[in-house]
C-alpha positions in Angstrom: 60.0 102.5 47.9 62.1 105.8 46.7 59.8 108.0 48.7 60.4 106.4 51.5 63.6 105.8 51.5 64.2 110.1 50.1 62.2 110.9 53.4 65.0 108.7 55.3 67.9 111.2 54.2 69.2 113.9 56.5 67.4 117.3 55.9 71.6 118.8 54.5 71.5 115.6 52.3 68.2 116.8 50.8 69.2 120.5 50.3 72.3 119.6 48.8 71.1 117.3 46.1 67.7 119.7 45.1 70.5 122.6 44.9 72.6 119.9 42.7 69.4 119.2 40.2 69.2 123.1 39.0 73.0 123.4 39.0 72.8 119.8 36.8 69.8 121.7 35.0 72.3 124.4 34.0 75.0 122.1 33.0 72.9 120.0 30.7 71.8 123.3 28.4 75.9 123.6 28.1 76.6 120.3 27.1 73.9 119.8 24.9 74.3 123.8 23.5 78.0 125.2 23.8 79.7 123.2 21.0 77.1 124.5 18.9 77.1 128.0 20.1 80.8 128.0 19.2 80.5 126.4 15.7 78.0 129.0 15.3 79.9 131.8 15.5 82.6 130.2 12.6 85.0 128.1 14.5 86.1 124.4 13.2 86.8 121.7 15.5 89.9 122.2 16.6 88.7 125.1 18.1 85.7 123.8 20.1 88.2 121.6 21.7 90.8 124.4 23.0 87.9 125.8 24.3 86.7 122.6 25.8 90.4 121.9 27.0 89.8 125.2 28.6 87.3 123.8 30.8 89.5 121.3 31.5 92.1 123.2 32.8 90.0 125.5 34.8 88.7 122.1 36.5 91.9 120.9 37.3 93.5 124.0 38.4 90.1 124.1 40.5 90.1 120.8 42.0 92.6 121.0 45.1 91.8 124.0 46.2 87.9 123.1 46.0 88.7 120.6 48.7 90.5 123.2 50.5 87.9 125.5 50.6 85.5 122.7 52.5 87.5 122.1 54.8 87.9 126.2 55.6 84.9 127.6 54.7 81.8 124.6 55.3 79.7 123.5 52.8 77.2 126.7 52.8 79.8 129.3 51.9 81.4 127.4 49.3 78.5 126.5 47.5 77.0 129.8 47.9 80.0 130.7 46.1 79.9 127.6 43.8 76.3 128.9 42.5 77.2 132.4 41.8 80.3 132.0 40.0 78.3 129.3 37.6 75.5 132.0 36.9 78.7 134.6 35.9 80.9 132.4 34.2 77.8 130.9 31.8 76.9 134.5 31.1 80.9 135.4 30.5 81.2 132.8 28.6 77.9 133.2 26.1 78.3 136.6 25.6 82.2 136.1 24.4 82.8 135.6 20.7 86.4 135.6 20.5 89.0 132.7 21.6 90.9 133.6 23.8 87.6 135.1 25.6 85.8 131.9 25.0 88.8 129.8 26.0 88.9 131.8 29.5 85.5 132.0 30.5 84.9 128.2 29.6 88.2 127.6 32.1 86.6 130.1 35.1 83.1 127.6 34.4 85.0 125.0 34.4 86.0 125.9 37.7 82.7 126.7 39.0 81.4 123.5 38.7 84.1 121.6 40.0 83.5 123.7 43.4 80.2 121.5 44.0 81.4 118.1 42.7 84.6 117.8 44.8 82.6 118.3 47.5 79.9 115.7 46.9 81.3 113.0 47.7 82.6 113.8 51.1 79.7 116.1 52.3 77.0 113.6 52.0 79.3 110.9 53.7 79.7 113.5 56.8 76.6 113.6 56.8 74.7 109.6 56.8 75.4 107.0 58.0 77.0 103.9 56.6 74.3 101.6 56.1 72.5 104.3 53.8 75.3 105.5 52.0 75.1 103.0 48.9 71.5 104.1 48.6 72.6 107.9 49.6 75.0 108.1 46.3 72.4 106.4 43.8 70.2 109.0 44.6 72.5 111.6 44.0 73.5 110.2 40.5 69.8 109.3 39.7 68.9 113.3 40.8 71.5 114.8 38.9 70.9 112.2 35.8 67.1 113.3 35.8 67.8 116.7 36.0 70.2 116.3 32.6 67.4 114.5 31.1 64.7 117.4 31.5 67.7 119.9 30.3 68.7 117.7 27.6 65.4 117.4 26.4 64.0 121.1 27.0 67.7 123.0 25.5 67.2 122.5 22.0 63.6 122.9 22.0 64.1 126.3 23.9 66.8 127.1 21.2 64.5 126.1 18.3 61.5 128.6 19.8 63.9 131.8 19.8 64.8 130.7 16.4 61.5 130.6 15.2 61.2 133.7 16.4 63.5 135.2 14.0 66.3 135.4 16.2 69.4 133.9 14.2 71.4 130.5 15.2 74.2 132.3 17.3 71.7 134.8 19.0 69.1 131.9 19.7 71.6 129.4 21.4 73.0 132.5 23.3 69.4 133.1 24.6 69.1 129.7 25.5 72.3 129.7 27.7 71.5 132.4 29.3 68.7 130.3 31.2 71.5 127.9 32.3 73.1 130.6 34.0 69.6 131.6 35.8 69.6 127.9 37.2 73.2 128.4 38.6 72.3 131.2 40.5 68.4 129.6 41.9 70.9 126.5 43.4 71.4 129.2 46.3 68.1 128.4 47.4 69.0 125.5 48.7 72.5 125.7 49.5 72.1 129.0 51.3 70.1 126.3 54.5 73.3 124.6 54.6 75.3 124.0 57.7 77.9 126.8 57.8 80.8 125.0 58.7 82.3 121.3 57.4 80.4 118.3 59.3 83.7 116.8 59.6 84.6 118.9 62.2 88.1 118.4 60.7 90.0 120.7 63.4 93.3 121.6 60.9 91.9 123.8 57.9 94.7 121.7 56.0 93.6 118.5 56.9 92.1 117.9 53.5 95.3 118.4 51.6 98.0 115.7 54.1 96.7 112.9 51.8 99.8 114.9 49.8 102.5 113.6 52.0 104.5 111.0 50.0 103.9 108.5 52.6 100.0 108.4 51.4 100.9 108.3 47.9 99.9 105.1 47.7 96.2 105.5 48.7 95.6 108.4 45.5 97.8 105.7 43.1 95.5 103.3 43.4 92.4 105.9 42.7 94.5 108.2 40.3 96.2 105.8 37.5 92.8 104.7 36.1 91.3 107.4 36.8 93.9 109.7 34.1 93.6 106.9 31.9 89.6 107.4 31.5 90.0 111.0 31.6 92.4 110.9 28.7 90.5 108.3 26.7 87.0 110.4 27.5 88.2 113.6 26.6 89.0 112.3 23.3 85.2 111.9 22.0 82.5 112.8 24.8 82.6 116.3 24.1 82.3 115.7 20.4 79.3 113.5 20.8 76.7 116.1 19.8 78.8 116.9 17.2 79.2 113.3 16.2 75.1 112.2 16.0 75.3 116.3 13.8 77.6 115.0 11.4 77.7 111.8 10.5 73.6 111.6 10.8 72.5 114.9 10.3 70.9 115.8 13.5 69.1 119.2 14.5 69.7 121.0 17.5 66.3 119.8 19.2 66.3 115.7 17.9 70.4 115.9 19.3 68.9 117.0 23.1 66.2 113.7 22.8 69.0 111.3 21.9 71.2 112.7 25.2 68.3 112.7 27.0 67.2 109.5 26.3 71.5 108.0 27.9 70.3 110.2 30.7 67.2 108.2 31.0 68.9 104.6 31.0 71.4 105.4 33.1 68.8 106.4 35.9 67.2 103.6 35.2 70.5 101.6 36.0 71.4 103.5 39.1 68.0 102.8 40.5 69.2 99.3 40.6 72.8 100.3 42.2 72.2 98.8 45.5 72.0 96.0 44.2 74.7 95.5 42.4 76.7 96.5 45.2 75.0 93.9 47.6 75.7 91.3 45.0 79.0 91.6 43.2 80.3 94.5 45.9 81.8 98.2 45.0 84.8 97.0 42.7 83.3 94.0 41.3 80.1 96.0 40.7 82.3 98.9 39.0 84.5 96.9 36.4 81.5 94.6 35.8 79.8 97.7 34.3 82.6 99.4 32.6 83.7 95.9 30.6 80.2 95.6 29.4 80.1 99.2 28.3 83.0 98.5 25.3 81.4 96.4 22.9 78.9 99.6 22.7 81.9 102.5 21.8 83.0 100.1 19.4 79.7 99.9 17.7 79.6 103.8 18.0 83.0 103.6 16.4 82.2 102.2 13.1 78.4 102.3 12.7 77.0 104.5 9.7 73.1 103.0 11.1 71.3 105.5 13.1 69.0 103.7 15.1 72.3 100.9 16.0 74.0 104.3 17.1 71.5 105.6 19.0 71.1 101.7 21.1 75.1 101.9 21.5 75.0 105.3 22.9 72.4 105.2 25.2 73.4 101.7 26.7 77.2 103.1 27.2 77.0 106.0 28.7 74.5 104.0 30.7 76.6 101.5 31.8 79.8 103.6 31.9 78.2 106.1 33.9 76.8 103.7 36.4 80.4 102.6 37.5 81.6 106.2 39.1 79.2 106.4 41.7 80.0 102.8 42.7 83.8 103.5 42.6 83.1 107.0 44.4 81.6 104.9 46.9 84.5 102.6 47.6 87.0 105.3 47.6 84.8 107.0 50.8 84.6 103.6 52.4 88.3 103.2 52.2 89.6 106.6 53.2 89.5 107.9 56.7 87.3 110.4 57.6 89.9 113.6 57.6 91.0 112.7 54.1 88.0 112.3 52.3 87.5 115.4 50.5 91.4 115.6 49.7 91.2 112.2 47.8 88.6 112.6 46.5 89.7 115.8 45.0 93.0 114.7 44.0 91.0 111.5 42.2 88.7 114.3 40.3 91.9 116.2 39.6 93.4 113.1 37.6 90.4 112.2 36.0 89.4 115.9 34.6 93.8 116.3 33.9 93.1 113.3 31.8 90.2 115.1 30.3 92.0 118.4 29.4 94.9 117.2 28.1 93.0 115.1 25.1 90.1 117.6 24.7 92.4 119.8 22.0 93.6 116.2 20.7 90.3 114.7 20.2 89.6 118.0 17.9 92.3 117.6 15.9 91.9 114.0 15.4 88.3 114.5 14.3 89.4 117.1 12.0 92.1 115.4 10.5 91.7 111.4 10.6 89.4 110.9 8.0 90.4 107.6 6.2 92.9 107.1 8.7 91.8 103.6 10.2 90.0 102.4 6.7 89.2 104.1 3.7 85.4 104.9 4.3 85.9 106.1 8.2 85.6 109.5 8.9 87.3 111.6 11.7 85.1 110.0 15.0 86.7 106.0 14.5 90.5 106.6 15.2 89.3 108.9 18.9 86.9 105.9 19.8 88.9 102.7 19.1 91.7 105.3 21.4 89.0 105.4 23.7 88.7 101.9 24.1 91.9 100.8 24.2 92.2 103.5 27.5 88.9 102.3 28.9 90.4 98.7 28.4 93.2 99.4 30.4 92.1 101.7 32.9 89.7 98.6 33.9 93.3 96.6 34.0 94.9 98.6 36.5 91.9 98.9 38.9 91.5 94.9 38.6 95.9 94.9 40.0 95.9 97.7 42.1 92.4 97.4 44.2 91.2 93.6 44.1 91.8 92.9 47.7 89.1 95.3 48.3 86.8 93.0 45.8 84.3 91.8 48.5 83.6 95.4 49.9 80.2 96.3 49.9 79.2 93.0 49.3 76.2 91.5 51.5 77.1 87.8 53.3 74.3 85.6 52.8 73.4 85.0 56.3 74.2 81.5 57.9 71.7 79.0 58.1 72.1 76.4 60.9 70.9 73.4 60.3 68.2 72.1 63.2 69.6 68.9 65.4 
């Protein structure tokens, strides 16, 4: 059935998302790897969240202008560009061992990255057609979800074999990064077939950004509010998560890239199934439906000391949890006229990755320094989650107020049976 409907895409469609898997490829060896790498070379927590809130601000600072640039330059140039400046960032920021070098590389990757996914969204809805768009975005999350799954799974296994080869801990996860940065740079493959201008034909350069004009403000409320508040409660523990399953259980380097592997392969599981979810419950239904069940599973995150519980909770929330943004991504195209697309859905990225940065350094701290905080046996990961929660919980709040009269979008109408005279 996938086959088929794969060979239904537009040819752009499927050079953009095979340049996506290597650049997802890339970015899986970093998440699974860079906290590590940092700890490595004698930094605390608190550390590996400026550098992580680093990222963050690179991102945001990166996020307007991204839509900008596809808009002005087409989708070719600025992923051309989007793939080199991954493969020189990664090997800027691997090769850095001090701070404030650390901090600004991970801000100019930070950066990078953000280049391809503001323009995701917008690109491959120039590009299909509405009936196949629902299917269109669960392939590009299932791709991309795949691709961290084979990186997730391969990244500490790499990092083990240069160890074993005598090459000490800092030196061996360096070695490993380095092959992220490769990947960056082999995304040009495909991107470099792209059409060279925006399929938009958006005829003002600036069209992108008007969705600034106070008089829209209320179109990015509606997508921004929950959006920061996930950002912020996110930021507070995702990053730590390898660190979390390190510390409190005692994983290795290689067993940590299986467990993140394994979220990777329930959520594509899950997305698989996207269309119909929309077609039942519709885009916003669909969307909070997923991100209430998610909850119970932080909170079992928050407070289990039982591996095998922890490793269920995980895999099933960032399952679930991850299977709302593509759904919500969805509705925010559907609901944005054509011109504006990639400016809201740049100004939605920009809240939800300012939400991000501003915790990342927070959610340190608090890991560092909450120990016994909430009760006297917890250590430094409860406090961040049950915050975590409590933003999740209310993001889903404000997306219930501010967007239920779109509830039924998306939604397929059973057709009408007439009854024979």
């Amino acid at each position: 059935m996938w086959s088929s409907v794969w060979g239904g895409f537009p040819v752009a469609a499927r050079r953009f998302l095979w340049g996506g898997v290597l650049l997802e490829l890339g970015h899986a060896f970093l998440w699974a790897l860079q906290n590590l790498y940092v700890r490595s070379l004698g930094f605390g927590e608190e550390e590996v969240g400026e550098v992580l809130m680093s990222s963050g601000v690179g991102i945001v600072l990166a996020t307007v202008p991204s839509a900008w640039a596809y808009d002005r330059l087409g989708p070719r140039r600025t992923l051309l560009i989007a793939g080199f400046a991954v493969t020189v960032t990664t090997v800027g920021l691997v090769t850095a061992t001090t701070l404030p070098m650390l901090c600004l590389w991970s801000g100019a990757l930070g950066a990078s990255f953000m280049l391809h996914r503001v323009i995701a969204a917008p690109f491959l809805s120039s590009v299909s057609e509405a009936r196949q768009r629902t299917q269109l975005f669960s392939a590009e999350f299932a791709t991309h979800t795949v691709a961290s799954v084979l990186g997730l799974s391969v990244a500490g296994l790499i990092a083990r074999w240069f160890a074993a080869g005598g090459l000490p801990e800092t030196e061996a996860l360096r070695s490993t990064l380095f092959v992220a940065a490769a990947l960056g740079g082999a995304s040009t493959i495909f991107y470099r077939k792209l059409p060279g201008r925006s399929l938009d034909e958006v005829a003002n350069p600036f069209a992108a950004l008007l969705v600034l004009k106070p008089k829209h403000w209320h179109m990015w409320w509606r997508f921004c509010v929950p959006h920061v508040l996930v950002g912020l409660g996110a930021g507070l523990t995702i990053p730590f998560i390898n660190l979390y399953f390190t510390d409190r259980f005692g994983l290795d380097t290689d067993a940590m890239g299986f467990v993140m592997a394994a979220s990777q392969v329930t959520m594509t599981v899950g997305i698989l199934g996207m269309p119909r979810i929309v077609a039942r419950y519709g885009m916003l239904r669909g969307t909070i439906l997923t991100e209430c069940l998610s909850l119970p599973f932080f909170l079992i995150l928050a407070v289990t000391h039982h591996f095998t519980l922890a490793i269920v909770a995980f895999v099933f929330r960032a399952a679930l949890m991850n299977l709302a943004h593509p759904m919500w991504r969805n509705l925010m195209m559907d609901v944005t006229p054509r011109q504006w697309r990639a400016g809201v859905n740049g100004i939605s990225m920009l809240a939800w990755n300012g939400g991000w940065a501003a915790s990342n350094r927070l959610g340190g701290w608090i890991i560092e320094h909450s120990e016994g905080w909430v009760y006297a046996s917890a250590d430094g990961y409860v406090l961040p989650m049950l915050i975590t929660t409590a933003a999740y919980l209310l993001a889903i709040g404000l997306e219930l107020k501010l967007c239920w009269h779109w509830r039924d979008l998306g939604k397929e109408t059973p057709p009408t049976v007439v009854a024979e005279s």
